[in-house]
Backbone bond lengths (Angstrom), bond angles and torsions (degrees), N, CA, C in turn:
res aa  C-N    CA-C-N  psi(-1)  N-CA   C-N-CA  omega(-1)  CA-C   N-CA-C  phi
1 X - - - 1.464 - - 1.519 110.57 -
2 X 1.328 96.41 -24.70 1.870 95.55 -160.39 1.926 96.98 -90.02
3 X 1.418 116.66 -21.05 1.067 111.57 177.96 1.962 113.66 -91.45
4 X 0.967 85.56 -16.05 1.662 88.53 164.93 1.343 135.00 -79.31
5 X 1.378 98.80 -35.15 1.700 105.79 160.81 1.440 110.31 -73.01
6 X 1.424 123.83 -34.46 1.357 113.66 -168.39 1.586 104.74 -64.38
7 X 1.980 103.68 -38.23 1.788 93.45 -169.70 1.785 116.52 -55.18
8 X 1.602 84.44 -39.09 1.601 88.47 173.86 1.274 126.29 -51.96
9 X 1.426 104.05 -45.34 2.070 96.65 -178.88 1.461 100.93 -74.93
10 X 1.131 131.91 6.11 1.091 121.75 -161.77 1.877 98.78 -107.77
11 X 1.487 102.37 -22.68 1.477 102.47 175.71 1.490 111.08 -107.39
12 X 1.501 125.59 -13.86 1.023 117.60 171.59 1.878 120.58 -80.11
13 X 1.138 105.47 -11.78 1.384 107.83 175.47 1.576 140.43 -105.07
14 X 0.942 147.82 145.21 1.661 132.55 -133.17 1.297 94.63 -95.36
15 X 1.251 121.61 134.34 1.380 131.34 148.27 1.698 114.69 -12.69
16 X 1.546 109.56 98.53 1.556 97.15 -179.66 1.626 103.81 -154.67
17 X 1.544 114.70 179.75 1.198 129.13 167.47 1.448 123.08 -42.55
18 X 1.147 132.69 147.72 1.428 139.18 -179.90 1.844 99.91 -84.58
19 X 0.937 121.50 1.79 1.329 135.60 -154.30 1.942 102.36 -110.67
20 X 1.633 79.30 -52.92 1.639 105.54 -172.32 2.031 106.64 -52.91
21 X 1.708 71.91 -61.97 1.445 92.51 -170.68 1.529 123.61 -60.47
22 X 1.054 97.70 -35.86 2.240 106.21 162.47 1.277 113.39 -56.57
23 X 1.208 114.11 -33.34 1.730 122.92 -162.19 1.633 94.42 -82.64
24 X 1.841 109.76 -52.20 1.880 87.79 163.85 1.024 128.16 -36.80
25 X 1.429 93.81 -76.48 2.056 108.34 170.66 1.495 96.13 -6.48
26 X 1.413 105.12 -108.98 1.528 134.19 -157.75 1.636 84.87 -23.23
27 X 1.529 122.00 -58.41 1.351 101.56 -168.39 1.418 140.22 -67.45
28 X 1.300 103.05 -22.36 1.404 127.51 160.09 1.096 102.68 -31.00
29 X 1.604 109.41 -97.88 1.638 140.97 163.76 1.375 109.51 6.53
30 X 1.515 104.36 -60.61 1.946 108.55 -170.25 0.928 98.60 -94.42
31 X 1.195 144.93 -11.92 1.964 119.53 150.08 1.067 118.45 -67.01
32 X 1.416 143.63 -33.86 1.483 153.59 154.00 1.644 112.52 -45.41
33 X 1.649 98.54 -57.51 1.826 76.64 171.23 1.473 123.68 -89.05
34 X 1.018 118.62 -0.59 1.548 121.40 166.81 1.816 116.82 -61.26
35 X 1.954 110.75 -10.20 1.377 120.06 170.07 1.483 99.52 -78.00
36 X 1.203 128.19 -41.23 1.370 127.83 -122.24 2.301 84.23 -113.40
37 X 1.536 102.05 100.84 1.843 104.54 178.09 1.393 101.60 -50.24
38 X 1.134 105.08 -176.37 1.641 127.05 175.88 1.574 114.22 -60.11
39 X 1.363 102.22 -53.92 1.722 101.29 161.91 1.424 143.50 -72.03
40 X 1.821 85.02 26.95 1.896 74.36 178.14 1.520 103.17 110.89
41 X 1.421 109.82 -78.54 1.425 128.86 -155.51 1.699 113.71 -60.47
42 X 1.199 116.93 157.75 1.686 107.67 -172.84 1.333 100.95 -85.34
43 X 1.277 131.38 131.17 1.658 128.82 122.87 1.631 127.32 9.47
44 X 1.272 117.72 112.08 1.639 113.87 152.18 1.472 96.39 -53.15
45 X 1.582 102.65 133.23 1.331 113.91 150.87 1.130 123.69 -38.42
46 X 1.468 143.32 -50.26 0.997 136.69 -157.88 1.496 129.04 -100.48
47 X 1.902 97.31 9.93 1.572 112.16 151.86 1.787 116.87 -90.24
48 X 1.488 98.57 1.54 1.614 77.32 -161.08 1.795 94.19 -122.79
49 X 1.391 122.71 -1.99 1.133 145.01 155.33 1.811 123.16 -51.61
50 X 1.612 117.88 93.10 1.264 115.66 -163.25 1.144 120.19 -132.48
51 X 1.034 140.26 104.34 1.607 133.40 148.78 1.455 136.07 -48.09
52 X 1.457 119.59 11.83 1.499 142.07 -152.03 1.877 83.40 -100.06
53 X 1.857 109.06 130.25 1.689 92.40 145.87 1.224 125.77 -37.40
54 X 1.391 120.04 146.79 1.239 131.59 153.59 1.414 118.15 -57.95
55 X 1.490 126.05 116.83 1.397 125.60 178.41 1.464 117.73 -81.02
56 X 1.013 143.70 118.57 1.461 159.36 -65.11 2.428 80.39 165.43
57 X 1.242 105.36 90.01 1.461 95.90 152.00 1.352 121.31 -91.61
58 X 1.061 122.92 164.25 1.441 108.90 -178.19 1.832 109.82 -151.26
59 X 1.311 93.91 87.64 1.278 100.79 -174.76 1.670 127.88 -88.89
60 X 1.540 130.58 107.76 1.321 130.16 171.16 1.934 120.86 12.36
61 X 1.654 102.52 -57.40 1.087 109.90 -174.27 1.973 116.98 94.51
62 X 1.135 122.45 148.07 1.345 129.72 -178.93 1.034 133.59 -161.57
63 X 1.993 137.40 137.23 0.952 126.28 -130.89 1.869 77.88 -99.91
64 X 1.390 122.99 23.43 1.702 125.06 -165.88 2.024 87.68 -91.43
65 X 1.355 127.13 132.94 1.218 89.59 162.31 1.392 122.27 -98.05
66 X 1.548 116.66 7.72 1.500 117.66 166.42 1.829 118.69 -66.80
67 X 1.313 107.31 -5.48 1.615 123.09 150.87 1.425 129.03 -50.17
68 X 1.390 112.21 -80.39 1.197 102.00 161.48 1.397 140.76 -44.27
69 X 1.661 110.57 -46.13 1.361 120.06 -179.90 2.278 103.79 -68.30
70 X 0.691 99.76 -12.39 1.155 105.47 167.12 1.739 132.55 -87.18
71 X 1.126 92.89 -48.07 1.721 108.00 157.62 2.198 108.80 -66.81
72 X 0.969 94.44 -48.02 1.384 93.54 169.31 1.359 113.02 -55.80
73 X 1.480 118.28 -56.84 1.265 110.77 -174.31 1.935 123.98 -63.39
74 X 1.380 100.59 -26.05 1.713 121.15 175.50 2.055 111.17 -44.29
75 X 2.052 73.59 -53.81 2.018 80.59 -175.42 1.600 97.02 -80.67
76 X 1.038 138.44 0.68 1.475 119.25 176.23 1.658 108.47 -92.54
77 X 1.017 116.06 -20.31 1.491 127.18 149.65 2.068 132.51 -60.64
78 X 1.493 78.04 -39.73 1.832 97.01 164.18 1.879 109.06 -57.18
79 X 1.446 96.70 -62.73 1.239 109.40 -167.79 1.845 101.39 -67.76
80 X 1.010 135.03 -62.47 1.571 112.42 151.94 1.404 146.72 -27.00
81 X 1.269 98.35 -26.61 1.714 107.32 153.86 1.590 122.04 -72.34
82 X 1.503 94.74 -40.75 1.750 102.98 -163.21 1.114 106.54 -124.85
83 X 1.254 126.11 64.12 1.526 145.20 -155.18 1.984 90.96 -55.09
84 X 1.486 118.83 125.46 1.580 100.30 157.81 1.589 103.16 93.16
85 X 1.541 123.43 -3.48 1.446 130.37 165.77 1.884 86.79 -80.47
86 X 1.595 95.32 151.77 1.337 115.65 148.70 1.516 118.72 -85.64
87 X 1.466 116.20 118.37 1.593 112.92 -155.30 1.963 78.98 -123.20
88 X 1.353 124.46 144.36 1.799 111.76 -172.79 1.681 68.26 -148.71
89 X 1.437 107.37 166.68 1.622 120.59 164.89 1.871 102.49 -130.58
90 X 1.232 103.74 170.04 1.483 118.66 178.69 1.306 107.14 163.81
91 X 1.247 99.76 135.40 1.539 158.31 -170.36 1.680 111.64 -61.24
92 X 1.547 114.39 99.12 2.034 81.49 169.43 1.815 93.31 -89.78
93 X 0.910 137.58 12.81 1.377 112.81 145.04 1.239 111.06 -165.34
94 X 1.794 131.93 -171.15 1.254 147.32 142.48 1.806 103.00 81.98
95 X 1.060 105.56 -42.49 1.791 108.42 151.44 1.295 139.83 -126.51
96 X 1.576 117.79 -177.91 0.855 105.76 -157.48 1.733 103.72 -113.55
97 X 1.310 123.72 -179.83 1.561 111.86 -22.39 1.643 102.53 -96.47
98 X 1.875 80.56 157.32 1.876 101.89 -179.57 1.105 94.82 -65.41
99 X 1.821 86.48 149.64 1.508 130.45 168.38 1.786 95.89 -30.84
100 X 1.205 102.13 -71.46 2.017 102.37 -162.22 1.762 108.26 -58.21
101 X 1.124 113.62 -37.47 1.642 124.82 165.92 1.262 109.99 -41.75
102 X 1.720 130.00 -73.65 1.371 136.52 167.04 1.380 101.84 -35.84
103 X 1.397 120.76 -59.71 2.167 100.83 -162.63 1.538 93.43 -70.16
104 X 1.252 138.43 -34.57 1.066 136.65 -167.98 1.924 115.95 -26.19
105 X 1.820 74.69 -57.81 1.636 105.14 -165.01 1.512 101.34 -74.94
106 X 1.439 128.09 -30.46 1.287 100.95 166.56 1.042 127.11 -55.26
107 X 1.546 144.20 -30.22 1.180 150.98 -141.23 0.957 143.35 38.18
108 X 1.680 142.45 154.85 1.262 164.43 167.37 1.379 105.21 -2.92
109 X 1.728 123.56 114.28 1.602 117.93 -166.37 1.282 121.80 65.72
110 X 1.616 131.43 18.82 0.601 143.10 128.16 1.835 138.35 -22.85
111 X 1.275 131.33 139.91 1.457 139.27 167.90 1.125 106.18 -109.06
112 X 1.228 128.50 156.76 1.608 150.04 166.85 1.662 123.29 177.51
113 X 1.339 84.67 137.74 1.365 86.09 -176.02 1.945 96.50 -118.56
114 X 1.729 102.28 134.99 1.323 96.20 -173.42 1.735 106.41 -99.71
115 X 1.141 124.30 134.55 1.527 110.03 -175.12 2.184 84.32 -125.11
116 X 1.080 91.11 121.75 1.793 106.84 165.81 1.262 116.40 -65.96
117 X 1.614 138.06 128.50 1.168 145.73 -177.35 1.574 89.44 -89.78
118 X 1.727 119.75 57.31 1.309 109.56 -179.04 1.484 105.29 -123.23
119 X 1.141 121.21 146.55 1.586 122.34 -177.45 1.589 120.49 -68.76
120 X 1.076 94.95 -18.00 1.867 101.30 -165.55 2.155 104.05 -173.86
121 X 1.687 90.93 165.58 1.232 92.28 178.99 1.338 118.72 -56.94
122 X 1.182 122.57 151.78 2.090 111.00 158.89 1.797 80.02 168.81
123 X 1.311 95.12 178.59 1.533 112.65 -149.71 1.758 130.45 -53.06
124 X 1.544 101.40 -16.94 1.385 131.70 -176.63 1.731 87.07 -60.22
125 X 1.561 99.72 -73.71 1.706 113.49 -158.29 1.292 109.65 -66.29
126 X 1.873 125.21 -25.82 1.250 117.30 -177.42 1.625 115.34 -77.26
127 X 1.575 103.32 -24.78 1.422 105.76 -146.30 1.947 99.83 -123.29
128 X 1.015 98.36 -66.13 1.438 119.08 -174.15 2.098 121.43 -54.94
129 X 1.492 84.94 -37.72 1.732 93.99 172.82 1.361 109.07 -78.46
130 X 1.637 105.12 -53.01 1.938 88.66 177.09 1.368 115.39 -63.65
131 X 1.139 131.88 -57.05 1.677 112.07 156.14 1.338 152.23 -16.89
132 X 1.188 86.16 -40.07 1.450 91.29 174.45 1.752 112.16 -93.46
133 X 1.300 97.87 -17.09 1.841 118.27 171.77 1.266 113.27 -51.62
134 X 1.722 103.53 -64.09 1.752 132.96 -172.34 1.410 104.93 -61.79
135 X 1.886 122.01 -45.16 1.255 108.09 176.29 1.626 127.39 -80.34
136 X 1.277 109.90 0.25 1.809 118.60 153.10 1.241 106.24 -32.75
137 X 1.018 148.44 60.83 1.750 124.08 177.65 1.809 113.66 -50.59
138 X 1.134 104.66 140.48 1.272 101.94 -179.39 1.642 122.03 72.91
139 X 1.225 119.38 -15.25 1.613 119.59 174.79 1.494 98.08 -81.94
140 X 1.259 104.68 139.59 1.436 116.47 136.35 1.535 130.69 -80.51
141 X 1.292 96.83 115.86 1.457 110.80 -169.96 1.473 115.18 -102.95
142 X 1.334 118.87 157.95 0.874 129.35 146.54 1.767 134.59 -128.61
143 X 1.329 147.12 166.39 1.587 122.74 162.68 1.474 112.53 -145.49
144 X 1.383 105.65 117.08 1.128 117.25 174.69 1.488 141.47 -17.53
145 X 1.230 129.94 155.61 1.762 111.82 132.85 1.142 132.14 -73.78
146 X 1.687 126.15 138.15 1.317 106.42 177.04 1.532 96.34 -55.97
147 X 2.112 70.24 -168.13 1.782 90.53 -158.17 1.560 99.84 -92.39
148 X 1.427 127.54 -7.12 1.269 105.05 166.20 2.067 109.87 -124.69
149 X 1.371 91.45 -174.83 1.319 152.09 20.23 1.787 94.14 -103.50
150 X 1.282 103.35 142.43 1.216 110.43 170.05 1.733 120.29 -158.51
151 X 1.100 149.16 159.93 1.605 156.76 -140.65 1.203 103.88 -98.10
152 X 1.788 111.52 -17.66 1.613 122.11 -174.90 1.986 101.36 -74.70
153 X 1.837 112.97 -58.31 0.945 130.53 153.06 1.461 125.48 -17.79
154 X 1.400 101.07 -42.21 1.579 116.90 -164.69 1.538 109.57 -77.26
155 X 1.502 112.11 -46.55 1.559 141.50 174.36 1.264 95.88 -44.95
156 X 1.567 118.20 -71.27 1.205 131.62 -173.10 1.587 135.15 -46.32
157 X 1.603 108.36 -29.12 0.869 134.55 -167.98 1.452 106.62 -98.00
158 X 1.665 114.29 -48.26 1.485 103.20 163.87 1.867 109.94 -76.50
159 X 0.463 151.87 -23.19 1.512 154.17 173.10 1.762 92.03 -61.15
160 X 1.185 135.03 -24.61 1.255 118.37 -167.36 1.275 112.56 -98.44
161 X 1.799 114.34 -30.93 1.289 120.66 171.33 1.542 104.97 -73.59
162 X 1.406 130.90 -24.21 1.337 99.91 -175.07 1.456 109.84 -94.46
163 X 1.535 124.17 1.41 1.214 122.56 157.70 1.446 123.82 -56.80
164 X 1.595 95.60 -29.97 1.724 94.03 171.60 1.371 122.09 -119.57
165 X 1.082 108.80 45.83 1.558 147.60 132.50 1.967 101.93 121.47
166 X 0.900 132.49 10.19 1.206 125.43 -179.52 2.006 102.98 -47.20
167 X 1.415 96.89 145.34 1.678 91.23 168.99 2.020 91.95 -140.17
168 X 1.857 97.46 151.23 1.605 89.93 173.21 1.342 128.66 -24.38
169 X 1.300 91.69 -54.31 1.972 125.21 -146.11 1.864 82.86 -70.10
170 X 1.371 131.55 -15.05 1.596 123.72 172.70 1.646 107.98 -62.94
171 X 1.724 114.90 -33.97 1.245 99.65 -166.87 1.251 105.67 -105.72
172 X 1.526 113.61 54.88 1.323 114.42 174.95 1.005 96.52 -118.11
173 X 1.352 131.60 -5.80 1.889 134.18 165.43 1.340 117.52 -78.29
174 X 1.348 107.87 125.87 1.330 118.48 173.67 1.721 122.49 -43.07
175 X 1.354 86.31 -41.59 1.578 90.26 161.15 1.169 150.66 -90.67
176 X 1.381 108.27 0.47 1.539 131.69 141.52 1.270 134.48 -25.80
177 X 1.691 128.51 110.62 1.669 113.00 -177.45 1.534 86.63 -157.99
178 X 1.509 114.85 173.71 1.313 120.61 -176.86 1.440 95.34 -131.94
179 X 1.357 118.66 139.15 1.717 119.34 161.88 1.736 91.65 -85.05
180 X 1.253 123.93 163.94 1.397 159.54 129.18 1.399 123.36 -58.99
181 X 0.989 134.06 54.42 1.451 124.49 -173.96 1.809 126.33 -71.38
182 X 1.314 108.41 97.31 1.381 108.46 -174.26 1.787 112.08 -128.58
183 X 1.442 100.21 164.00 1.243 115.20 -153.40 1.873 107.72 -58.82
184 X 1.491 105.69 -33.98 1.364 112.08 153.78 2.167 94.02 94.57
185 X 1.436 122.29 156.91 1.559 131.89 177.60 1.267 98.57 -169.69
186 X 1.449 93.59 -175.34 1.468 108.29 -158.15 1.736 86.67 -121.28
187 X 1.566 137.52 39.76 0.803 131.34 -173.07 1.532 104.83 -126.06
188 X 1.778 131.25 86.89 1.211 132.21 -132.05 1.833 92.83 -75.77
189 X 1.736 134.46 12.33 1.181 123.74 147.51 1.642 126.54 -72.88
190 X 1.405 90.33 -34.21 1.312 106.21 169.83 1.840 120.00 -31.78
191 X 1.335 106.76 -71.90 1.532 117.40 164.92 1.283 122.30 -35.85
192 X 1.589 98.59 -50.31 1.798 105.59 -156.92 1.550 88.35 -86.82
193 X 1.735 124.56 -9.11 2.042 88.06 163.37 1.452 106.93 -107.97
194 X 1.594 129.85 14.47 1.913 132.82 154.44 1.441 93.37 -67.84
195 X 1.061 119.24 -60.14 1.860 126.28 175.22 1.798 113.04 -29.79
196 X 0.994 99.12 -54.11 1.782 129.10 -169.42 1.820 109.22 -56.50
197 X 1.595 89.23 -57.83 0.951 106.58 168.76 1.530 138.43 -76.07
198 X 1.692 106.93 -31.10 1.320 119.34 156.82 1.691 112.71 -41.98
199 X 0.964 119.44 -74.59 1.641 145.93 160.64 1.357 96.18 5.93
200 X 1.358 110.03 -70.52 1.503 149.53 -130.50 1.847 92.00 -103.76
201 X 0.811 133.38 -14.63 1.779 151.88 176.15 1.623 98.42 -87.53
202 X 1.748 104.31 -64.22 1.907 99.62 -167.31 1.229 97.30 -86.39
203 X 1.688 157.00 2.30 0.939 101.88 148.59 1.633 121.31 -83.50
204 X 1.133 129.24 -9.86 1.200 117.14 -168.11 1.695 118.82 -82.32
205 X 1.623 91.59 -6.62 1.645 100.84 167.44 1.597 117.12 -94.13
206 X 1.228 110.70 13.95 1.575 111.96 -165.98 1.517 115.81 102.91
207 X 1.251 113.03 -28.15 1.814 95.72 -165.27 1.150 97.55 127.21
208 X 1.542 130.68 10.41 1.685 126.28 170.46 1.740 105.43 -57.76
209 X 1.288 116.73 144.53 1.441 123.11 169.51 1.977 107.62 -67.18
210 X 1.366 111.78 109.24 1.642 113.08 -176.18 1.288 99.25 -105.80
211 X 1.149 108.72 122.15 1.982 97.47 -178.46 1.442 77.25 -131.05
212 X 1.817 100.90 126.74 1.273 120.18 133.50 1.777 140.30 -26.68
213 X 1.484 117.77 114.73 1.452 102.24 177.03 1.744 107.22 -141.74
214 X 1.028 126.16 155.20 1.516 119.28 -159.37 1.881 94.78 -111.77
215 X 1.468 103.51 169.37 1.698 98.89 167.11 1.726 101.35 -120.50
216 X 1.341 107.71 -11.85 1.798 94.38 170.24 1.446 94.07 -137.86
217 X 1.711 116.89 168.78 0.609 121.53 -177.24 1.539 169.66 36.07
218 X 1.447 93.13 6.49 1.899 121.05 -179.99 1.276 84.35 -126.00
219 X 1.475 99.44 -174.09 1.722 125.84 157.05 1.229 116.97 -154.67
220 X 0.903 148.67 133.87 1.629 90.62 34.23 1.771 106.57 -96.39
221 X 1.334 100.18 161.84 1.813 119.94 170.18 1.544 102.29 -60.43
222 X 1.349 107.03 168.33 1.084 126.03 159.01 1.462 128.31 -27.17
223 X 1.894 86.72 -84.46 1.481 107.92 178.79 1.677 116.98 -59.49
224 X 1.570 106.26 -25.99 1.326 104.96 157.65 1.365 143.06 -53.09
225 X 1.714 107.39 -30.00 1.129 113.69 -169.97 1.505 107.91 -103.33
226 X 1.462 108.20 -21.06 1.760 101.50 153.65 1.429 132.39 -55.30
227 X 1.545 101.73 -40.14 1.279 99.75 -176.04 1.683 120.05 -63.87
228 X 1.452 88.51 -42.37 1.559 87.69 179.47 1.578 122.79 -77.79
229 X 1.338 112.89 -4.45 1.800 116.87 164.49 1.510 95.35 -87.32
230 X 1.304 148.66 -15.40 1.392 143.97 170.58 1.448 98.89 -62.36
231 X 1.519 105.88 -52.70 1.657 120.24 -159.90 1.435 96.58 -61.91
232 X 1.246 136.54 -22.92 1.537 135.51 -161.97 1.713 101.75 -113.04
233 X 1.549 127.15 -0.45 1.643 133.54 153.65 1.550 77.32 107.15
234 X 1.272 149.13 32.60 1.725 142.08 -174.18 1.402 90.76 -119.97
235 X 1.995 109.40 78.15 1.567 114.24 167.08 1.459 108.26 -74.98
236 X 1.537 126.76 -43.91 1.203 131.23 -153.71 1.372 91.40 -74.86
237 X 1.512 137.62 91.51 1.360 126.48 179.91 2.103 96.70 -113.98
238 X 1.079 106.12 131.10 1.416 109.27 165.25 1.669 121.88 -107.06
239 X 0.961 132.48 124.54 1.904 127.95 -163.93 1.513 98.92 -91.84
240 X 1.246 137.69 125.67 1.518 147.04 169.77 1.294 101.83 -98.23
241 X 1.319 111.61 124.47 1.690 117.15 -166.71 1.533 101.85 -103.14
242 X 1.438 97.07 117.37 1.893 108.28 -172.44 1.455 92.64 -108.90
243 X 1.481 117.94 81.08 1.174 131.10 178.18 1.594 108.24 -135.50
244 X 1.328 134.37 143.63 1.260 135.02 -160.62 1.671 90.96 -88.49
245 X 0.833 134.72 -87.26 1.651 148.22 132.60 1.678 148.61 -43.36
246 X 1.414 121.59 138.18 1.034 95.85 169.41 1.442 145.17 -44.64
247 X 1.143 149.05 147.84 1.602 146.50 174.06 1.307 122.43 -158.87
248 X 1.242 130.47 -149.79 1.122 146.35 -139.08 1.946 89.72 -124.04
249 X 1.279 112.93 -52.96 1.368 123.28 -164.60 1.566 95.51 -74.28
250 X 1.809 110.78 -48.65 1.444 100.27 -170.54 1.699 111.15 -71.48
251 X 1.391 115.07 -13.89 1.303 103.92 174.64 1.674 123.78 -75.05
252 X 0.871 103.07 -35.84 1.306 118.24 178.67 1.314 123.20 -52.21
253 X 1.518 105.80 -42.21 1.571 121.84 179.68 1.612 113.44 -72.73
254 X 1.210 100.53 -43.69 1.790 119.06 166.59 1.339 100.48 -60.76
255 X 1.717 138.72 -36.31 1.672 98.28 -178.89 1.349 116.61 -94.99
256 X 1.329 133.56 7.67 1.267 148.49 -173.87 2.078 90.69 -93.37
257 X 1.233 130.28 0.20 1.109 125.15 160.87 1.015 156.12 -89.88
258 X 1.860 118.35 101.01 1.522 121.79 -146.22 1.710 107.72 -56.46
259 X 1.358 137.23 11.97 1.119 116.28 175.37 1.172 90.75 164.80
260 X 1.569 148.50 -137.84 1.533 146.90 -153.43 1.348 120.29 -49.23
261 X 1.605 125.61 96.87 1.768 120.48 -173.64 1.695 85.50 -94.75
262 X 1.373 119.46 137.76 1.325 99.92 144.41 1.713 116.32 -90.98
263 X 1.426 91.35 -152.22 1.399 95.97 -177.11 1.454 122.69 -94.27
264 X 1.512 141.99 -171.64 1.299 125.16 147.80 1.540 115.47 -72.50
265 X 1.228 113.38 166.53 1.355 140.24 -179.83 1.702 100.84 -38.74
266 X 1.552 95.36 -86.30 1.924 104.32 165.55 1.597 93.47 62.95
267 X 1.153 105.08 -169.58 1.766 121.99 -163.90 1.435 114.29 -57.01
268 X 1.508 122.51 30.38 1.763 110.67 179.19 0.817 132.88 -75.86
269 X 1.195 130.10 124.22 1.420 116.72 -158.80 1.426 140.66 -38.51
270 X 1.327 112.80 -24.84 1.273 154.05 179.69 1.799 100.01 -71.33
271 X 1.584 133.79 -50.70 1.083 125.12 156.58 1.774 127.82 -49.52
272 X 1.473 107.17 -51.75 1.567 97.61 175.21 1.478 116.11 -64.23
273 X 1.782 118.30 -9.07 1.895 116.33 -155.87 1.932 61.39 -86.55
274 X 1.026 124.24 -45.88 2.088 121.47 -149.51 1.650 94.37 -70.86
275 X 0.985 123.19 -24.16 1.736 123.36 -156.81 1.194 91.74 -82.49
276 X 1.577 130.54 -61.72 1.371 135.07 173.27 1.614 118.22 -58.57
277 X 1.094 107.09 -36.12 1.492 89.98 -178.25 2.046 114.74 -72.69
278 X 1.367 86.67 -25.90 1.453 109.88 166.05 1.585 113.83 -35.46
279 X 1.585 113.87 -56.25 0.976 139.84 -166.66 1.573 113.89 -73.96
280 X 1.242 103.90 -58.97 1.378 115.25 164.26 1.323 124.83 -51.60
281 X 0.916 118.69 -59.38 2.098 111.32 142.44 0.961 129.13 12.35
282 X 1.723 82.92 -76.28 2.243 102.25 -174.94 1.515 87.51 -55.34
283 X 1.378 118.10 -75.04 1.404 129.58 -136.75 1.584 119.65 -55.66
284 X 1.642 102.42 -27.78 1.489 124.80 173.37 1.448 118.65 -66.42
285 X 1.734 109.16 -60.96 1.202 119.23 -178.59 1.406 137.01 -100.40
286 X 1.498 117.64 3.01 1.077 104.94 -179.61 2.001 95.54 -142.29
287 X 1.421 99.47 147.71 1.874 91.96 -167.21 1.777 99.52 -73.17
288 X 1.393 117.73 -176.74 1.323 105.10 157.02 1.406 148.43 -84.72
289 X 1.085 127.46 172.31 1.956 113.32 -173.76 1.465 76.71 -113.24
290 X 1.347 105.76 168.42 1.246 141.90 179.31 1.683 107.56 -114.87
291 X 1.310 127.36 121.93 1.191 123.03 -176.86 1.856 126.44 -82.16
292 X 1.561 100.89 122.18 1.573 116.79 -179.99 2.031 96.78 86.46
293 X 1.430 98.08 25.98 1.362 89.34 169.80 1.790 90.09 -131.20
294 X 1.430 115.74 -46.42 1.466 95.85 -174.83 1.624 98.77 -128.32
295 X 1.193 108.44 -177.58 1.520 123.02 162.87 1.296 106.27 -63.97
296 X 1.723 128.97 128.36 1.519 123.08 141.62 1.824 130.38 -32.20
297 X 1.031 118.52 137.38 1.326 111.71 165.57 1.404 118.33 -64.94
298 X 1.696 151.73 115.61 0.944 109.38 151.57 1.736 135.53 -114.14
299 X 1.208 133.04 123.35 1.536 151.83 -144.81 1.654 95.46 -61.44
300 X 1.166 101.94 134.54 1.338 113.75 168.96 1.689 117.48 -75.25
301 X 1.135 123.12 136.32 1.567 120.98 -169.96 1.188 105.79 -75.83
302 X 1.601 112.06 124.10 1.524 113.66 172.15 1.313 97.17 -132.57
């Protein structure tokens, strides 16, 4: 029996990539368990029945594997909000599966809306998402705003430092300040929404001094930006990690930290309420593009 079905899938399906063909699979797979609730039990049809784009995350990717399992865990939180959305992930690099793999699997006449697990503008969101949008042939696309700067972010971010031990009564010391630790570009919007968001951090801590610091490509660094809150008597410095996921960049910034690292962002609740509203955005305000026929829209962050 088992070799008879195999000849069959084996003749009913087109000559293709080993690459190609997983990426069905996998997609298969997550429409099937998207029937099946948390307990086991199947879905009424008529929660899991949608005419909504398919939401399309689109996460950087990392050679960390507490990254993925973390991004995984974010959309399993999505899909608990929005019981019966098509929620897919993809990679613009280093895992799997790629961005072009995911639209792949939606297929021909296809919707999607891509929302970036990215903090701010810089070259991914300007350049790389509509591209990879436009070469969808046949999808209707859409691409998000990133997810920051925004007040959801902000929640998240103090909720994360006081998980790792921040208390009010800290920023009642003069010597009290928080670094920002973010992944950092060479895209001079890039800064001005870590900036935005810095802002948007001290007041909700009282008025603590939050200075922005990048681990590639901006400046100042980290260790730069300690030194110079040392240089100004601001020992009590705590680092808030504005990282979507674990990695390589967010670790790095965390050991250069004289005392309170929090964590990354990762599954807070506050990220899946921002991912969707993200989404809802596209879907509200801007119609869809059709891919390799027009430019994507992409939405300004509000």
């Amino acid at each position: 029996m088992t070799e008879t079905a195999s000849e069959h899938l084996s003749e009913s399906l087109p000559l293709d990539s080993t690459a190609q063909l997983l990426t069905r699979i996998t997609s298969q797979l997550g429409s099937q368990l998207s029937l099946v609730s948390l307990n086991g039990t199947r879905r009424p049809m008529h929660l899991t029945r949608s005419t909504a784009p398919t939401l399309v995350a689109v996460a950087h990717g990392s050679r960390d594997p507490q990254a993925l399992r973390t991004v995984l865990e974010l959309l399993d939180r999505v899909r608990e909000l929005r019981p019966g959305l098509d929620v897919r992930l993809g990679h613009i690099e280093l895992n799997e599966p790629l961005l072009p793999d995911t639209l792949d699997g939606i297929g021909h006449g296809g919707d999607a809306v891509l929302v970036p697990l990215l903090l701010g503008r810089g070259h991914h969101v300007r350049h790389d998402l509509p591209r990879a949008a436009e070469a969808a042939s046949g999808l209707r696309t859409r691409v998000a705003a990133p997810l920051g700067p925004h007040p959801l972010l902000v929640e998240a971010l103090y909720e994360r430092l006081v998980e790792a031990g921040w208390r009010d009564e800290d920023g009642t010391s003069r010597s009290a300040a928080v670094v920002l630790a973010a992944a950092g570009s060479r895209d001079p919007d890039s800064d001005v929404d870590a900036r935005r968001t810095a802002a948007m951090l001290s007041d909700r801590l009282g008025g603590v001094p939050v200075v922005p610091a990048y681990a590639s490509a901006a400046t100042p660094t980290v260790p730069a930006a300690l030194r110079a809150l040392a240089a100004r008597g601001r020992h009590r410095v705590a680092l808030a990690s504005y990282f979507t996921a674990p990695g390589r960049f967010a670790t790095v910034s965390a050991a250069a930290a004289p005392g309170i690292a929090a964590a990354p962002l990762g599954a807070h609740p506050a990220m899946a309420r921002l991912l969707l509203h993200r989404y809802d955005q596209a879907v509200t305000r801007t119609a869809p593009s059709y891919g390799a026929l027009t430019h994507p829209h992409l939405l300004a962050s509000a």
